[in-house]
Every structure is written in structure tokens, then in C-alpha cells.
One Martini backbone bead per residue (centre of mass of N, CA, C, O) as a GRO file, in nm:
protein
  277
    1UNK     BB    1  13.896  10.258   8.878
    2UNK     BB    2  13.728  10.022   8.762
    3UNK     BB    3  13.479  10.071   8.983
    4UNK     BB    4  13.424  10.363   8.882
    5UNK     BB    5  13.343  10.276   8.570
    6UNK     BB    6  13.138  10.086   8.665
    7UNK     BB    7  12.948  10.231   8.811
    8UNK     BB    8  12.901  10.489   8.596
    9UNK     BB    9  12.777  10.301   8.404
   10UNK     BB   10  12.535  10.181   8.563
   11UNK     BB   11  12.402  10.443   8.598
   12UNK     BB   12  12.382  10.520   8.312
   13UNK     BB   13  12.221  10.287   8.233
   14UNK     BB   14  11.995  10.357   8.416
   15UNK     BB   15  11.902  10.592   8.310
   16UNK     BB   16  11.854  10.557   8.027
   17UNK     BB   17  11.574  10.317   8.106
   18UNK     BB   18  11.449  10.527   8.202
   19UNK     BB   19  11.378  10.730   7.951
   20UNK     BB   20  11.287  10.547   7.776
   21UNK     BB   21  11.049  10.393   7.900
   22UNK     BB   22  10.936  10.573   8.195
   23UNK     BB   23  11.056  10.540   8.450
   24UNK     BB   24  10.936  10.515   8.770
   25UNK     BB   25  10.864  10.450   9.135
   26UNK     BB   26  10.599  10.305   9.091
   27UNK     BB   27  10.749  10.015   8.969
   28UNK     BB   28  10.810   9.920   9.279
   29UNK     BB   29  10.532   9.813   9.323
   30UNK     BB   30  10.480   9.613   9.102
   31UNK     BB   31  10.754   9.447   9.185
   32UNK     BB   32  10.620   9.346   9.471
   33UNK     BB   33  10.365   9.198   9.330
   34UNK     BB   34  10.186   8.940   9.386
   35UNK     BB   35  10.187   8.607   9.209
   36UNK     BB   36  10.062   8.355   9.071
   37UNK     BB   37  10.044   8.124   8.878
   38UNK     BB   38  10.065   8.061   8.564
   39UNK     BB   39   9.827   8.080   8.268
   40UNK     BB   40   9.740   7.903   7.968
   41UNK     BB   41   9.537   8.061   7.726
   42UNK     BB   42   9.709   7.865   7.532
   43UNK     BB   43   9.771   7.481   7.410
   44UNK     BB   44   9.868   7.470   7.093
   45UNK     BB   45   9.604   7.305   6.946
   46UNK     BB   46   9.337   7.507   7.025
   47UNK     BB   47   9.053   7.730   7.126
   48UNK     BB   48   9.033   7.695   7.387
   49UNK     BB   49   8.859   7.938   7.553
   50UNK     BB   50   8.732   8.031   7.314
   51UNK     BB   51   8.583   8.286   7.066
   52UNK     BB   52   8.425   8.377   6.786
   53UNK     BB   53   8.381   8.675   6.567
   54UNK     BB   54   8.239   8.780   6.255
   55UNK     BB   55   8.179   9.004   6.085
   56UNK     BB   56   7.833   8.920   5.965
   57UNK     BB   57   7.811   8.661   6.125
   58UNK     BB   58   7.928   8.562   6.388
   59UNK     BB   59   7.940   8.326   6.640
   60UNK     BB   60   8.141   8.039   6.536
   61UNK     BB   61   8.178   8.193   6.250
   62UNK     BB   62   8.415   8.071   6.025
   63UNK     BB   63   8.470   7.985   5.684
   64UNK     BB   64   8.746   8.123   5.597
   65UNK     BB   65   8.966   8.092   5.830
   66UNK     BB   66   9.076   8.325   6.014
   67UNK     BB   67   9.117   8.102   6.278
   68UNK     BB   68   9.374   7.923   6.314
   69UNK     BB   69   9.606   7.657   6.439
   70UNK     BB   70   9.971   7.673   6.369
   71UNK     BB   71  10.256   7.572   6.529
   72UNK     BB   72  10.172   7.680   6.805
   73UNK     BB   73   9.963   7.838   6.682
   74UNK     BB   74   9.780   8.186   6.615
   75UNK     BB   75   9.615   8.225   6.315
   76UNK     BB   76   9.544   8.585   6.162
   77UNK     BB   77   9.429   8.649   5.843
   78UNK     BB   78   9.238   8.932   5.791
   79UNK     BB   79   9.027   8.917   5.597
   80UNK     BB   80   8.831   8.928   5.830
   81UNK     BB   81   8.670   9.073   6.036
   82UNK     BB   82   8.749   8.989   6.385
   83UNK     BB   83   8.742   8.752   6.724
   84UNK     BB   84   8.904   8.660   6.995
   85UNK     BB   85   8.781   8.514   7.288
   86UNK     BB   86   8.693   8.503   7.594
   87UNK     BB   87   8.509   8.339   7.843
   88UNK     BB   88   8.684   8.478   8.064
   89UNK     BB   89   8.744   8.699   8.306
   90UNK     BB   90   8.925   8.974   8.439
   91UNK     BB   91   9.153   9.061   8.687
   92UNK     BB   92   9.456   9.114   8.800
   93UNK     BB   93   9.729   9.124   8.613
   94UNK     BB   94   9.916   8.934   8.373
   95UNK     BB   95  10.011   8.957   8.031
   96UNK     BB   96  10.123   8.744   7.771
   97UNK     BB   97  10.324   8.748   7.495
   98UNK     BB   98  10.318   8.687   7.115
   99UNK     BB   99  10.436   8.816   6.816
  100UNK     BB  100  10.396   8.823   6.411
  101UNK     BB  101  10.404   8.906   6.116
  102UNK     BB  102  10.287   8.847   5.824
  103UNK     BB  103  10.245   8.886   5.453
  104UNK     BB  104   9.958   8.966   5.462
  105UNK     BB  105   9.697   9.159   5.320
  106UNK     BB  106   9.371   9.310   5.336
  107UNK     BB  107   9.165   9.499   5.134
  108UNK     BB  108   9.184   9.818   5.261
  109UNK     BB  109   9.489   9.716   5.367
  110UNK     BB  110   9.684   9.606   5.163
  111UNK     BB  111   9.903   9.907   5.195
  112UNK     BB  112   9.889   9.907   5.527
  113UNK     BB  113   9.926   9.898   5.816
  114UNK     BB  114   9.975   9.628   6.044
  115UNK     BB  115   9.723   9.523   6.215
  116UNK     BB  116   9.580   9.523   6.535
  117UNK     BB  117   9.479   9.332   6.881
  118UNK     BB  118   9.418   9.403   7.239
  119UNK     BB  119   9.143   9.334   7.421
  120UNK     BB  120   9.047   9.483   7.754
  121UNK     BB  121   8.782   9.484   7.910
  122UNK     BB  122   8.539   9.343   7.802
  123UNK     BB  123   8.207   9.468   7.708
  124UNK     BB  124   7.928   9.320   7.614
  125UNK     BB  125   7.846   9.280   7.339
  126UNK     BB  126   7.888   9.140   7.071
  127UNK     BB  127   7.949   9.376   6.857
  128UNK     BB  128   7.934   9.696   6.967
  129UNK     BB  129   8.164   9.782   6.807
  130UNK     BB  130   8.126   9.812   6.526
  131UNK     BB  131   8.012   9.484   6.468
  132UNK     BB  132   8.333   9.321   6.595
  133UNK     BB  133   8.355   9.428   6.914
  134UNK     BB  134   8.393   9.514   7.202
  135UNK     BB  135   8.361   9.718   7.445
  136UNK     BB  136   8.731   9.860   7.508
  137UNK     BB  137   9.066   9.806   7.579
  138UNK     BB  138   9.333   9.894   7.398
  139UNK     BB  139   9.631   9.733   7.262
  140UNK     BB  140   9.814   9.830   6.980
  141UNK     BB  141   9.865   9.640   6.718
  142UNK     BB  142  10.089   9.822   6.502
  143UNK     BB  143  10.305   9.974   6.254
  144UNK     BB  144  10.426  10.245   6.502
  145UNK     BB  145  10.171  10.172   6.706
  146UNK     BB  146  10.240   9.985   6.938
  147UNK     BB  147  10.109  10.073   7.276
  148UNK     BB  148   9.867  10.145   7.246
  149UNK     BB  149   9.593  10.344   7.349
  150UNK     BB  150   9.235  10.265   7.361
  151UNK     BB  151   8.905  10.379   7.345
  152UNK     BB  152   8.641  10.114   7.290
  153UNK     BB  153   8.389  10.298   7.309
  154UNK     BB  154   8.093  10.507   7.355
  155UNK     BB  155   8.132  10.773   7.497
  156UNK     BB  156   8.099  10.704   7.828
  157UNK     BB  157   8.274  10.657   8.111
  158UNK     BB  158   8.267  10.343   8.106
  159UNK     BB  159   8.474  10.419   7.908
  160UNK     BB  160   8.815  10.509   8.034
  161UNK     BB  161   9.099  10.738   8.087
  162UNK     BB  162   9.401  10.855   8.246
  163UNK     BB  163   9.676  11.043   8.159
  164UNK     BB  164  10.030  11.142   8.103
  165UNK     BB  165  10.089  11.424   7.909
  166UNK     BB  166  10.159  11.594   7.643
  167UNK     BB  167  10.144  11.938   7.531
  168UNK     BB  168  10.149  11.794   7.256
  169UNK     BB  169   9.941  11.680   6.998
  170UNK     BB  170   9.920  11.405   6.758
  171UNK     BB  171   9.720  11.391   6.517
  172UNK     BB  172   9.493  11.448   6.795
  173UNK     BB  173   9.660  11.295   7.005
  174UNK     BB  174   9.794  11.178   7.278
  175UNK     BB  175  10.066  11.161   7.458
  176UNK     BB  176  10.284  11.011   7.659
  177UNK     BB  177  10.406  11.115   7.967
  178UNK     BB  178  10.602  11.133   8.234
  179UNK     BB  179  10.475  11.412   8.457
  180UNK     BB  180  10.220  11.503   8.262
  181UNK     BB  181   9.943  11.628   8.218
  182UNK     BB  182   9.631  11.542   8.236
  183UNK     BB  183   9.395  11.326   8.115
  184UNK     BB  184   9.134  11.220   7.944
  185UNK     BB  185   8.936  10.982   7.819
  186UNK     BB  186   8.628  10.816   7.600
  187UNK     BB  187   8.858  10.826   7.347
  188UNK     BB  188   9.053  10.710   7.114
  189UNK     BB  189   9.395  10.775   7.163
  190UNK     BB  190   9.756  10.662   7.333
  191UNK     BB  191  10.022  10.730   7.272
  192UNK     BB  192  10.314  10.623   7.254
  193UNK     BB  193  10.621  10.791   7.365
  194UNK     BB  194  10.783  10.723   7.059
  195UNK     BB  195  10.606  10.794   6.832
  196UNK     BB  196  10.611  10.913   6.493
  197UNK     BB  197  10.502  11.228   6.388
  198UNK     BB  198  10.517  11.080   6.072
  199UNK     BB  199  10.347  10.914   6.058
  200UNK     BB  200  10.205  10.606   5.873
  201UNK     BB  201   9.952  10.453   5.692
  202UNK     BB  202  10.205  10.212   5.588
  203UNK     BB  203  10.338   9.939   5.463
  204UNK     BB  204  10.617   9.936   5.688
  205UNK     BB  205  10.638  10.098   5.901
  206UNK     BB  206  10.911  10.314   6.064
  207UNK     BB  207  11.035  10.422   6.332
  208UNK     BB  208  11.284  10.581   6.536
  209UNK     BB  209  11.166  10.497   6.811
  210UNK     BB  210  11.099  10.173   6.735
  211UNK     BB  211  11.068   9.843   6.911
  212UNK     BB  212  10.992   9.703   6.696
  213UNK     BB  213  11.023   9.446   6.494
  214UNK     BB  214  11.054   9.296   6.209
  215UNK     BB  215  10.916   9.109   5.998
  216UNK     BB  216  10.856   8.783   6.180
  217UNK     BB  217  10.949   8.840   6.421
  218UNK     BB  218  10.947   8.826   6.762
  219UNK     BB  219  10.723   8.972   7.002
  220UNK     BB  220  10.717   9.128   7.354
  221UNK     BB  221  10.391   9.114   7.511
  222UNK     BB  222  10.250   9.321   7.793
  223UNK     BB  223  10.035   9.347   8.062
  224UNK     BB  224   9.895   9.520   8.308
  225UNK     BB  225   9.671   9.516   8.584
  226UNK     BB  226   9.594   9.729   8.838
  227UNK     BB  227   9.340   9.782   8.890
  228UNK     BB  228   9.292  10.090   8.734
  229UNK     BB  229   9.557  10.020   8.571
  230UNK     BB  230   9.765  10.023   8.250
  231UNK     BB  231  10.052   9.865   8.163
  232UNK     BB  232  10.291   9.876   7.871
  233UNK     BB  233  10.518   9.629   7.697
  234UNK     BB  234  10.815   9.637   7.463
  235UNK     BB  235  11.020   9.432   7.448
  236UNK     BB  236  11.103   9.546   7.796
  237UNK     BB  237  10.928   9.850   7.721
  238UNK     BB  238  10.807  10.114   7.873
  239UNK     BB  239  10.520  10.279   7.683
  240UNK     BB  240  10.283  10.269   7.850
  241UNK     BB  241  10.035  10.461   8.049
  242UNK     BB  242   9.727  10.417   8.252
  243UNK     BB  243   9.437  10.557   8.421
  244UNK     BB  244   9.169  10.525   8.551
  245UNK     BB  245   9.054  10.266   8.458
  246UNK     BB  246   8.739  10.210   8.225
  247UNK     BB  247   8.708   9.936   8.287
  248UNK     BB  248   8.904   9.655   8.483
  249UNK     BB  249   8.725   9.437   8.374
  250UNK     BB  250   8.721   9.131   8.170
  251UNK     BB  251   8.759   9.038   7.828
  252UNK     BB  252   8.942   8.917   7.591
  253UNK     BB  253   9.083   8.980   7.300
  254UNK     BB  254   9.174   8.923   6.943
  255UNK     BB  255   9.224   9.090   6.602
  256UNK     BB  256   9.085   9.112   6.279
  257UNK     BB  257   9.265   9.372   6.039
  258UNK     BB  258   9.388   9.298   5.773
  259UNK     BB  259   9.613   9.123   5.914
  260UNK     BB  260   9.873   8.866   5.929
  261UNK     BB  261   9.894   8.691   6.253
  262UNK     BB  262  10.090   8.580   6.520
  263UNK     BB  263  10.028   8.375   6.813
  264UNK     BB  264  10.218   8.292   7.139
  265UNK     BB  265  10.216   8.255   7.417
  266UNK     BB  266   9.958   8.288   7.641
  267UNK     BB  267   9.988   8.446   7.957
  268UNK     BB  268   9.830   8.432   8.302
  269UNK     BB  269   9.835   8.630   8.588
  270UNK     BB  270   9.762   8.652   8.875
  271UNK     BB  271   9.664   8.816   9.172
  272UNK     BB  272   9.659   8.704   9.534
  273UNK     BB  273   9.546   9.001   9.592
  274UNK     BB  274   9.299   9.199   9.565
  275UNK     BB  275   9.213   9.508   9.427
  276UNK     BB  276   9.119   9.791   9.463
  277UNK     BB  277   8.950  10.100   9.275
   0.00000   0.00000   0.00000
């Protein structure tokens, strides 16, 4: 009798974490691929192998120290808009991170959710993108909208994404479902599959089904890239996934966007053996 409720919590459970997540069958494949050594993006004591850009400034000017690390951490403060980038490009890889929200808001921000974020595959000129970052992919970190995939491009199939869509839209972007009609995206965002109806753009903002943890404390972001697909994980719960990602590979950047966040512990993996596209 023990052994029989023993097995059904575990299947429940285990049902539990599909429906939560968006877990399909892709994900055994994913657990599959094998991974080389990981390699610390951050040595927790300087920018080492990062460069800095901050709008109207441009590359490795930043007198405001927008990007200082602090406490084997990467402080950046949102004063000014811009990112710091890596010198190397990336493809077929595993990103790992920690982030924490700091307590301050800057400028036309001040009042708004906490905005930052992961910009993958960037490509062409610093400050492509309206002056401050290159046309890229984007996992956003926001305040209720951690986990959304962003296409940060020009306008033309070279920047976009395809993914498993509901059939009604959240003021006016696609929301991942998996098993839902595909979409195209070539701008715009894809919200993560528990985004808030409701979302607000106000500091502080907290979502019914938001797996973010409260400002200050650690979240633990994953990005897989894996040949043309771009799976994200916030906190252990598969939230977002696109496929037939342009470009897919690139430099890594992450953002200052009016908010004071910390980031720590940056992990790249690469796979042993390339896929091709």
C-alpha cells in the first residue's frame, strides 16, 4: 500500500513539473548532449575578457562606473544605458548565471519594473541597436517577465525566431505554449509561458504564476543554445523556448537598463561536438 502511494505522488509529480515547465520529450534529447568542461566567464575579480559600451559614450568609456565588481560580483548600476560584451563569440553552448535585483532605479526608470537582461548571438556593431547594443537575441530579465525571449534585430529575417504560440496574444506579443500554432518573429518579444496578463510596467511588479524570486535575493538563469533552438530555465522551470533562431551564434552582452542589478557565478559550457543548423 505504501509502495502504491509512494509510486503515485511520484507520477503526480512528475505530471506536476511537466504541465509547469512546458516539459515535452525534446527535453531527453537536450539531456542527452554532452558538454565539455565548464568555463567561468567571470573570475570574480575585473572584466577580464568583457568590454564595456555605454550609450553616447561608446566602447570601454564609462566615467559614471556603471560596471564595477563588487564582492566577487558584477555591479551594474543603470545609471546609463549600455552593456558590458564579451571579446569571444559562442555557439552550442549551456550559459549559466546568478542575478540579484539591487535596490535602486534610475531616470526615466525610476518608478518602472527592473529591467535588464542576457543579449545571445549578438552580432555587427556595438550600439547597432538603437545606439546602446548590437541587434541580438534576448532573454529578458524584467520584473514578471524574467525568461522572455526578445528580438533585439533590425527588422529582417537575419534577427528572428519561431516558436509554439497561444492563440490569443498578451497585449499584442505571442506567449510560448508548447504544442501551440508556430509564429515567426522577426521583432517584438515572447513572453514566457506564465507572464502575467496583467503585467505592469511598475517597480515591484509580481506576477500570480512569477517564479522570480523577491528583489535581493539569488535567481539561478540557464540559457541552452543548441544548434538553432534556445531553451531558458529561471530557477530550475523550463519558462521559454524558440526555435530556427537567427543568427545562432554570437557575443554574449548583458545590460544596463535603469536598474541597479548584481550578477555572479557566470558559467559557459560548451558542446563536444558541433551541431550544425
Amino acid at each position: 500500500m505504501k509502495l502504491t502511494k509512494f509510486i503515485l505522488t511520484a507520477l503526480l509529480l512528475s505530471l506536476g513539473s511537466v504541465i509547469l515547465g512546458q516539459e515535452t520529450r525534446q527535453d531527453v534529447k537536450l539531456n542527452s548532449i554532452q558538454y565539455k568542461k565548464p568555463t567561468s566567464l567571470f573570475n570574480g575579480k575585473n572584466l577580464k575578457g568583457w568590454y564595456t559600451f555605454v550609450q553616447k559614450r561608446g566602447k570601454n568609456i564609462d566615467p559614471k562606473n556603471v560596471f564595477t565588481v563588487v564582492d566577487q560580483q558584477i555591479r551594474i548600476s543603470g545609471e546609463e544605458w549600455g552593456c558590458i560584451t564579451t571579446k569571444k563569440q559562442f555557439e552550442n553552448y549551456r550559459l549559466k548565471l546568478e542575478f540579484r535585483w539591487g535596490g535602486k532605479t534610475q531616470g526615466n526608470r525610476i518608478d518602472k519594473a527592473r529591467d535588464s537582461g542576457i543579449l545571445l548571438h549578438s552580432n555587427g556593431e556595438d550600439g547597432g541597436s538603437a545606439g546602446i547594443w548590437m541587434h541580438s537575441i534576448e532573454c529578458q530579465i524584467i520584473e514578471g517577465g524574467t525568461g522572455d525571449i526578445l528580438v533585439v534585430g533590425d527588422g529582417s529575417d537575419k534577427f528572428s525566431i519561431t516558436a509554439s504560440v497561444a492563440s490569443e496574444k498578451q497585449a499584442g506579443s505571442y506567449r510560448y505554449q508548447e504544442g501551440g500554432a508556430p509564429a515567426i518573429l522577426n521583432k517584438g518579444r515572447l513572453n514566457w509561458y506564465g507572464r502575467d496578463e496583467n503585467w505592469l510596467d511598475v517597480i515591484g511588479f509580481k506576477g500570480k504564476q512569477d517564479i522570480e524570486k523577491p528583489m535581493g535575493e539569488w535567481n539561478y538563469l540557464e540559457c541552452i543554445a543548441n544548434g538553432n533552438e534556445l531553451i531558458v530555465y529561471l530557477n530550475g522551470v523550463l519558462v521559454n523556448r524558440a526555435r530556427e533562431v537567427r543568427p545562432s551564434k554570437g557575443r554574449i552582452q548583458i545590460q544596463s537598463e535603469g536598474a541597479e542589478i548584481y550578477v555572479r557565478n557566470i558559467e559557459l559550457t560548451k558542446q563536444k561536438k558541433s551541431r550544425k543548423n
